[in-house]
N, CA, C and O of each residue as an XYZ file, in Angstrom:
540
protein
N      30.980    -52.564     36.026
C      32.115    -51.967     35.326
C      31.986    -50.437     35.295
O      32.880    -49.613     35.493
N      30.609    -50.211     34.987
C      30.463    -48.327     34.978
C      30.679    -48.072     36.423
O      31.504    -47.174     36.592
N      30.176    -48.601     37.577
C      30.726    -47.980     38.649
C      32.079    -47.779     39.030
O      32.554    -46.686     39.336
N      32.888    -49.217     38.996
C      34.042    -49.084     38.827
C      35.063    -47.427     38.358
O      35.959    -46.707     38.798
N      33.987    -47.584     37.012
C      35.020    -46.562     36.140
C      34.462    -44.991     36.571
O      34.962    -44.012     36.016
N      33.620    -44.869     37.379
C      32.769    -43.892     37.706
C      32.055    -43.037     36.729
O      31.961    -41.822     36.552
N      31.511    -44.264     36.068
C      30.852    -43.010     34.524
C      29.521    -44.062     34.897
O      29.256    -44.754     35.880
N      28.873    -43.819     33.652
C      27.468    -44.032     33.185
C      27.523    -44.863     32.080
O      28.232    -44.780     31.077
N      26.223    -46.119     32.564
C      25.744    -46.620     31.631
C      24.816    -46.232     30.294
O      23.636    -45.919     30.456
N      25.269    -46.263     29.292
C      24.095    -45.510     28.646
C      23.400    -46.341     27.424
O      24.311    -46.947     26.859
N      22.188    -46.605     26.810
C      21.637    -47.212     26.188
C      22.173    -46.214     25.259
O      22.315    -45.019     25.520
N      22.450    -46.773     24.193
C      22.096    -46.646     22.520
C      21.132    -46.490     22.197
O      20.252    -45.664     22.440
N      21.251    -47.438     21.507
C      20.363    -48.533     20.809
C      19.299    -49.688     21.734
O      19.454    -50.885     21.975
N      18.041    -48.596     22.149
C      17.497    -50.121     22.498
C      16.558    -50.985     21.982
O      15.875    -51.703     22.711
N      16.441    -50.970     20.387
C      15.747    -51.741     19.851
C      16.256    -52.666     18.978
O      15.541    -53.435     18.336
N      17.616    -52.632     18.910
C      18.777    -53.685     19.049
C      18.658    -55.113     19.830
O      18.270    -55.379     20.967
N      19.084    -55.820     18.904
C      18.708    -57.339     19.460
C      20.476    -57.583     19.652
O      21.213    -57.361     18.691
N      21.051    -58.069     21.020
C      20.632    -57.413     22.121
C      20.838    -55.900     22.142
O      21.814    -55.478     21.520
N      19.927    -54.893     22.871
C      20.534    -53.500     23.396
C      22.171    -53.265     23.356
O      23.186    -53.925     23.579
N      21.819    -51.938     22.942
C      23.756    -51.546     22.789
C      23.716    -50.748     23.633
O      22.962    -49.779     23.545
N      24.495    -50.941     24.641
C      24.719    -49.978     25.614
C      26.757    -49.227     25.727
O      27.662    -49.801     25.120
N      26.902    -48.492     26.229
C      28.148    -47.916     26.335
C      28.251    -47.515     27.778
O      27.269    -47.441     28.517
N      29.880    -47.178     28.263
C      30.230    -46.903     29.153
C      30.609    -45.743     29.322
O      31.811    -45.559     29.515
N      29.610    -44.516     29.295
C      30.431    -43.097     29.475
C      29.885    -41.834     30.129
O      29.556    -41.927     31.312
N      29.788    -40.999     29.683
C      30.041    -39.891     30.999
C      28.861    -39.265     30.431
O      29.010    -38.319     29.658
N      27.314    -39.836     30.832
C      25.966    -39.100     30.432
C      25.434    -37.716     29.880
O      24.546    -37.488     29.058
N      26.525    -36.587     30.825
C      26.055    -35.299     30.550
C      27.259    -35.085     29.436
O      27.121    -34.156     28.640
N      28.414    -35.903     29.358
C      28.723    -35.784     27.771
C      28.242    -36.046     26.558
O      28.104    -35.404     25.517
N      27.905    -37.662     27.098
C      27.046    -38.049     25.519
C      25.635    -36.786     25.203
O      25.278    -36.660     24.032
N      25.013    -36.034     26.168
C      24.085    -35.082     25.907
C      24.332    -34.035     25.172
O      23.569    -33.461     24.395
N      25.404    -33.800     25.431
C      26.363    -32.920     24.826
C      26.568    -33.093     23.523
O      26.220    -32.358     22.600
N      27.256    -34.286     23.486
C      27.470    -34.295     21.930
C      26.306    -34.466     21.435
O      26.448    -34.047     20.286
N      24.895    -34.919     21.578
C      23.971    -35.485     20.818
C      23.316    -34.117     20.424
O      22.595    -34.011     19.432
N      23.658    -32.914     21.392
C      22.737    -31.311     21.063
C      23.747    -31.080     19.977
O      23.347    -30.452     18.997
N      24.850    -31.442     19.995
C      26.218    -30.625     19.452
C      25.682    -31.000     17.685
O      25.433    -30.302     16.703
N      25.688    -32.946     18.068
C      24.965    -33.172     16.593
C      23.729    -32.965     15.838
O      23.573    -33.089     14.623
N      22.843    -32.619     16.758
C      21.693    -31.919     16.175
C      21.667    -30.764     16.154
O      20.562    -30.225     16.084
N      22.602    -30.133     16.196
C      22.366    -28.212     15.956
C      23.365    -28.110     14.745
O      23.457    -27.115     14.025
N      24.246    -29.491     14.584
C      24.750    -29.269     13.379
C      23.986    -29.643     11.840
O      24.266    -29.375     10.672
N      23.246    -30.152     12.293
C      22.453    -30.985     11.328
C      21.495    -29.800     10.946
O      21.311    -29.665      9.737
N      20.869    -28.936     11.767
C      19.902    -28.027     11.330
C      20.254    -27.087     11.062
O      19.502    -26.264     10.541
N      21.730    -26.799     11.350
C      22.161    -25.715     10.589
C      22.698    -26.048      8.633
O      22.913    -25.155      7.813
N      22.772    -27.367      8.405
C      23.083    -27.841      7.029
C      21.106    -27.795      6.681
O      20.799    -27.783      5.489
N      20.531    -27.784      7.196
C      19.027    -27.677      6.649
C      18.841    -26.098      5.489
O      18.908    -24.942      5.906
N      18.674    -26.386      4.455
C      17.958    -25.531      3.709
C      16.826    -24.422      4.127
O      15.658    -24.729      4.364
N      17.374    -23.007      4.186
C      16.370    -21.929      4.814
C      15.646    -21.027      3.301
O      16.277    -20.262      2.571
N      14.261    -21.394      3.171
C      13.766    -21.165      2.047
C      13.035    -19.649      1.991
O      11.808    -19.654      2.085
N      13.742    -18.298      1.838
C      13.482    -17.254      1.782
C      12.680    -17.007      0.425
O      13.047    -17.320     -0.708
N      10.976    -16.092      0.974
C      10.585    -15.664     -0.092
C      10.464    -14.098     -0.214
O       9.756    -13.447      0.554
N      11.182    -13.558     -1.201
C      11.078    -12.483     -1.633
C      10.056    -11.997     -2.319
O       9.483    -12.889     -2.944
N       9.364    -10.421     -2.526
C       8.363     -9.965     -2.987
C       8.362     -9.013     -3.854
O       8.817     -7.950     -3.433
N       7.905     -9.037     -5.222
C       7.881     -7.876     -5.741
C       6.757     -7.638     -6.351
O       6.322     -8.358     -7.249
N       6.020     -6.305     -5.791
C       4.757     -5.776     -6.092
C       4.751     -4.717     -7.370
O       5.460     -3.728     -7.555
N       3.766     -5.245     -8.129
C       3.372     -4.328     -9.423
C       2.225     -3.903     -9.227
O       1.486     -4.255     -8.308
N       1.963     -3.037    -10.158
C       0.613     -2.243    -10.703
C       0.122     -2.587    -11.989
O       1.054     -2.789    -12.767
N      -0.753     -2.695    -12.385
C      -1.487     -3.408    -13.686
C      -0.669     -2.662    -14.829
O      -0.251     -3.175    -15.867
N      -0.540     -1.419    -14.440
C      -0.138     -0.518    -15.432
C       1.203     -0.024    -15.291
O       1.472      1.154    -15.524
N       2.139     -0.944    -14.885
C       3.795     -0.414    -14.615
C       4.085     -0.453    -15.877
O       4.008     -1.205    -16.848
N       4.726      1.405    -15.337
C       5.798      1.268    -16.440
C       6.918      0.734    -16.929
O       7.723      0.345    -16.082
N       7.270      0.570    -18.323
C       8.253      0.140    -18.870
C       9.785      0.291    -17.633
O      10.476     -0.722    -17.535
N      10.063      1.140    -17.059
C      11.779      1.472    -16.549
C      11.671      0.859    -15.167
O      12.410     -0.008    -14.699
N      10.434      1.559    -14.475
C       9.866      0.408    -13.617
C       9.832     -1.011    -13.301
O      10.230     -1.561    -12.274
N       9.256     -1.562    -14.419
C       9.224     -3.053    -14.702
C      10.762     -3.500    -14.988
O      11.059     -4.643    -14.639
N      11.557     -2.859    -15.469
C      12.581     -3.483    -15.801
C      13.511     -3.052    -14.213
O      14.433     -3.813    -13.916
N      13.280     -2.109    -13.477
C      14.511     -2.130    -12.600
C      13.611     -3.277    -11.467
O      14.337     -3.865    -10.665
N      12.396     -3.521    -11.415
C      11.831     -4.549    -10.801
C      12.306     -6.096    -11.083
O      12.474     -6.981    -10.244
N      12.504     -6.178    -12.763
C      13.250     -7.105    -13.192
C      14.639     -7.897    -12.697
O      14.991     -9.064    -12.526
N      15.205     -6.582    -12.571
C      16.607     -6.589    -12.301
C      16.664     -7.126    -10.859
O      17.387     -8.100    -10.651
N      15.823     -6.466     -9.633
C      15.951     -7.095     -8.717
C      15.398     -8.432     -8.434
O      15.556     -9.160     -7.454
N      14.698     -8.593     -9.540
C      13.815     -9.855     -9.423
C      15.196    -10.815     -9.671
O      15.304    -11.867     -9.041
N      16.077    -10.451    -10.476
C      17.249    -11.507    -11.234
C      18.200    -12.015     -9.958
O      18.552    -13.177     -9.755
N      18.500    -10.923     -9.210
C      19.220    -10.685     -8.100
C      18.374    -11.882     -7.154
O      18.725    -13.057     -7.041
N      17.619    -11.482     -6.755
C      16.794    -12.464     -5.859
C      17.077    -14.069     -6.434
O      17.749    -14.687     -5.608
N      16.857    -14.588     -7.198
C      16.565    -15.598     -7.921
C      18.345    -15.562     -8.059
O      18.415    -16.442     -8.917
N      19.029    -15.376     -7.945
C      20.210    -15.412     -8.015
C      21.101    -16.105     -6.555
O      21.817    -17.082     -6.334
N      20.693    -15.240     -5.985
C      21.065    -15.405     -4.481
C      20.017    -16.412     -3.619
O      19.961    -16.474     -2.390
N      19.092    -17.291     -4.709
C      18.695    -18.678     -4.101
C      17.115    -18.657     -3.422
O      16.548    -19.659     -2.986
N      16.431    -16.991     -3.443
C      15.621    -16.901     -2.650
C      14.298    -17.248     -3.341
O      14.520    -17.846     -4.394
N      13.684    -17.164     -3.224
C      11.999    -17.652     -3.711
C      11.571    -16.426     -4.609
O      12.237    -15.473     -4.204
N      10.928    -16.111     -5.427
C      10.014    -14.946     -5.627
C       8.757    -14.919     -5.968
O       8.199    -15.487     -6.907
N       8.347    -14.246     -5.179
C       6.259    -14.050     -4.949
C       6.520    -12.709     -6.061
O       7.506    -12.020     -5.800
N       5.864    -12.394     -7.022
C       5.600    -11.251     -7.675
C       3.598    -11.190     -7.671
O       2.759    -12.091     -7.694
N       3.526    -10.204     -7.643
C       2.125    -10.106     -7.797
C       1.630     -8.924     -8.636
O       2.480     -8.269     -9.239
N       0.633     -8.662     -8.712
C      -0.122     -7.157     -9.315
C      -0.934     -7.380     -7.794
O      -1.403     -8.214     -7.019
N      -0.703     -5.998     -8.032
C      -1.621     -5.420     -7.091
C      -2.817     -4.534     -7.409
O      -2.579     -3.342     -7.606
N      -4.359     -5.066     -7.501
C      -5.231     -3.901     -8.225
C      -6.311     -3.409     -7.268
O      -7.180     -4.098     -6.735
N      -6.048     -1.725     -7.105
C      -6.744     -0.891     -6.456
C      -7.928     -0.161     -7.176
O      -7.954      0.176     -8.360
N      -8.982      0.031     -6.153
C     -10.070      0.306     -6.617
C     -10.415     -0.502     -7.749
O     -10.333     -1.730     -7.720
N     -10.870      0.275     -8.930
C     -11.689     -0.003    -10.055
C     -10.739     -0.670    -10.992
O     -11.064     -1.314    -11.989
N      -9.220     -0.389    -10.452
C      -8.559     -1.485    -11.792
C      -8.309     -2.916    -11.729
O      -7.295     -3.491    -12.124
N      -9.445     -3.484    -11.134
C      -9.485     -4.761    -11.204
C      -9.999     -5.265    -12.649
O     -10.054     -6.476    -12.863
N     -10.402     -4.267    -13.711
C     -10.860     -4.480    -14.669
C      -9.603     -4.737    -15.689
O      -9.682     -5.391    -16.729
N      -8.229     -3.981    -15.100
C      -7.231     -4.676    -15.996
C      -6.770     -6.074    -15.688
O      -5.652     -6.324    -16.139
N      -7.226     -6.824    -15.181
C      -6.980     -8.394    -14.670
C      -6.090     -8.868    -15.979
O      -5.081     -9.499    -15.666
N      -6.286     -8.679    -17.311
C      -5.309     -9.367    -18.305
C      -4.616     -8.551    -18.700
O      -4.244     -8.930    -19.810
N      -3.906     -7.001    -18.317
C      -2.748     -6.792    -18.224
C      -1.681     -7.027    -17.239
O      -0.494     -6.856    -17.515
N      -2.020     -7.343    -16.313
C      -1.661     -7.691    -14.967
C      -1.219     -9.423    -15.039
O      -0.214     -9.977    -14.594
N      -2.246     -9.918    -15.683
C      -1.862    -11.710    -16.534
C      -0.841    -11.424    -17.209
O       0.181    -12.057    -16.942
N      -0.795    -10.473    -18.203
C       0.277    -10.052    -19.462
C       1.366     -9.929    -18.609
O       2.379    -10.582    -18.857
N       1.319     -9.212    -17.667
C       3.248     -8.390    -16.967
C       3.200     -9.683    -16.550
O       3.561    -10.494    -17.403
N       2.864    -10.124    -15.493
C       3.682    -11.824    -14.984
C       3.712    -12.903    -15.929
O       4.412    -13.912    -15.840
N       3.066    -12.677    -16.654
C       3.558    -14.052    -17.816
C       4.773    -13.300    -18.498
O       5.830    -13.927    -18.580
N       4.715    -12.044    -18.981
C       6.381    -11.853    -19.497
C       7.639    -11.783    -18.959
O       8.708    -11.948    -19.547
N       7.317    -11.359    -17.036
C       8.435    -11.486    -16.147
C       8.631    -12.708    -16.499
O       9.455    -12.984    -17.371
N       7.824    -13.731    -15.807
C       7.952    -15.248    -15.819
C       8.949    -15.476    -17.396
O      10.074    -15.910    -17.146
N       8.762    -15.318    -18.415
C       9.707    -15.594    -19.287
C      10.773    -15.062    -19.434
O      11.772    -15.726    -19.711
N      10.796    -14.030    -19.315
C      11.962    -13.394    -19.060
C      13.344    -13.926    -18.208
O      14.560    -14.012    -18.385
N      12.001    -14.319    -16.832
C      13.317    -15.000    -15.963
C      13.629    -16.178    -15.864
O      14.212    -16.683    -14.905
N      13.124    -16.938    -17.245
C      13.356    -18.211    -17.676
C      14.474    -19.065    -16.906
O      14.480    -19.885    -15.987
N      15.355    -18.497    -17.692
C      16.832    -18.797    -17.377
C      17.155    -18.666    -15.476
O      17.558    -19.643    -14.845
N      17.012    -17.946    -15.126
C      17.320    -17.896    -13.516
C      16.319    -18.700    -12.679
O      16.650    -18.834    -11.500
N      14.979    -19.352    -13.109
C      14.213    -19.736    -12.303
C      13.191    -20.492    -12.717
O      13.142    -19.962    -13.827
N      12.311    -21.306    -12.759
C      11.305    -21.901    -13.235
C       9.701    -20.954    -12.408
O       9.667    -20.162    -11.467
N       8.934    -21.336    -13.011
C       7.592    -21.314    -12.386
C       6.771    -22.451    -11.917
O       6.381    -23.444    -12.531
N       6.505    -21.884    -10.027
C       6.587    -23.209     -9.458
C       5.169    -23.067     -9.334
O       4.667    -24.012     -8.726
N       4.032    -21.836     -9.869
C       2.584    -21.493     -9.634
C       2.402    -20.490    -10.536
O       3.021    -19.433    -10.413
N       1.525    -20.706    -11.556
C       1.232    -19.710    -12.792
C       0.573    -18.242    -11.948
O       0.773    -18.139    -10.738
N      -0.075    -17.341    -12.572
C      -0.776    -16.735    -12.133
C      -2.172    -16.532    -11.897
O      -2.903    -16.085    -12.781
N      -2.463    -16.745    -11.092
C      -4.119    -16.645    -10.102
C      -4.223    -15.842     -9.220
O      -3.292    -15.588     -8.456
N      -5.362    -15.296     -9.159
C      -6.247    -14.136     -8.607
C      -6.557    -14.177     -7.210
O      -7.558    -14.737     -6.764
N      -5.986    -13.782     -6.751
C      -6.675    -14.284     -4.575
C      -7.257    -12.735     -4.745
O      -6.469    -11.907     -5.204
N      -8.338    -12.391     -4.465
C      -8.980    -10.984     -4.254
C      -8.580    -10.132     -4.948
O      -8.758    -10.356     -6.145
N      -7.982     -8.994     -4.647
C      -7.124     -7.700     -5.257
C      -6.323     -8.078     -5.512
O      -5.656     -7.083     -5.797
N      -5.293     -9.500     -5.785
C      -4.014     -9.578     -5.957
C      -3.750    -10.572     -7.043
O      -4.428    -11.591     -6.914
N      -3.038    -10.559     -7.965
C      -2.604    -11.655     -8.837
C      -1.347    -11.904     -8.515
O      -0.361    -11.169     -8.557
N      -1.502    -13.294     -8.104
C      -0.255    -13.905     -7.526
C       0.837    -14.973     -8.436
O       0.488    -15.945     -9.104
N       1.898    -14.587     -8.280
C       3.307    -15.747     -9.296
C       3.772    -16.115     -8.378
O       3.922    -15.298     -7.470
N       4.316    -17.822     -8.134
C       5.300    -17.746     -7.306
C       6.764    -18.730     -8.993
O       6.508    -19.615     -9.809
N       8.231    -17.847     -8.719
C       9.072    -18.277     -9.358
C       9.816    -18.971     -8.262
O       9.816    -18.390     -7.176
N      10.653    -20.477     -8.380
C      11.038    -20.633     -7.775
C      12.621    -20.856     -8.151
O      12.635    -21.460     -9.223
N      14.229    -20.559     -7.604
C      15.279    -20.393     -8.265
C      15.655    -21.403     -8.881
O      15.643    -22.406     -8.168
N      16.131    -21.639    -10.361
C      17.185    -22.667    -10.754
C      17.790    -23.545     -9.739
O      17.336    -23.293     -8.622
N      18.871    -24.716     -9.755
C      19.740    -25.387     -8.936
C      21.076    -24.828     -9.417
O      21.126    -24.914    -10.644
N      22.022    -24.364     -8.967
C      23.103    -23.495     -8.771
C      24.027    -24.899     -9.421
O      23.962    -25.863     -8.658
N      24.749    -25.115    -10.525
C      25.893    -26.134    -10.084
C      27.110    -25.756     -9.904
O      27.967    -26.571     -9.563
């Protein structure tokens, strides 16, 4: 019958009791099958993480316009990594640096949860916030 019609046999389904096969035009069905998988990965979730770096000792206007972009971020769906960053010898402020990300972190209650408290990788104290669900 596929010769007849001058197309192609094509398996489905072959773990189908019996096999499903169709009668059609091969480098179409390829076609559509890229067509449906590039649509599918474009509906896939792209999980952007944003960064905002402190100092043990940021200031007050500082911290807050850091805030602000922190809100923005967490707004627009993206991830946020905040950290302290401690150079040289101020690794000795380690619990003011605990203090600023535990008060961001509350602060940005409302826009985001905390998906990793804060912990120490070397010179860096690391937060990760991750955004609310948008309804």
């Amino acid at each position: 019958m596929a010769i007849e019609q001058e197309l192609d046999l094509v398996e489905i389904s072959p773990k189908a009791k019996p096999p499903v096969c169709k009668i059609i035009d091969y480098k179409k069905f390829l076609y559509e099958q890229k067509k449906r998988e590039k649509n599918l990965k474009s509906k896939a979730t792209k999980v952007t993480i944003k960064e905002i770096r402190f100092g043990p000792q940021t200031d007050e206007h500082d911290y807050e316009f850091k805030k602000k972009h922190a809100v923005k971020f967490l707004q627009d769906g993206a991830k946020l990594k905040a950290f302290v960053f401690f150079k040289g010898r101020s690794i000795i402020f380690k619990e003011q640096g605990q203090i600023l990300l535990l008060k961001l972190a509350q602060e940005l209650e409302e826009y985001g949860k905390v998906e990793q408290l804060p912990r120490l990788e070397g010179k860096r104290m690391i937060m990760f916030i991750a955004p609310k669900k948008v309804k």
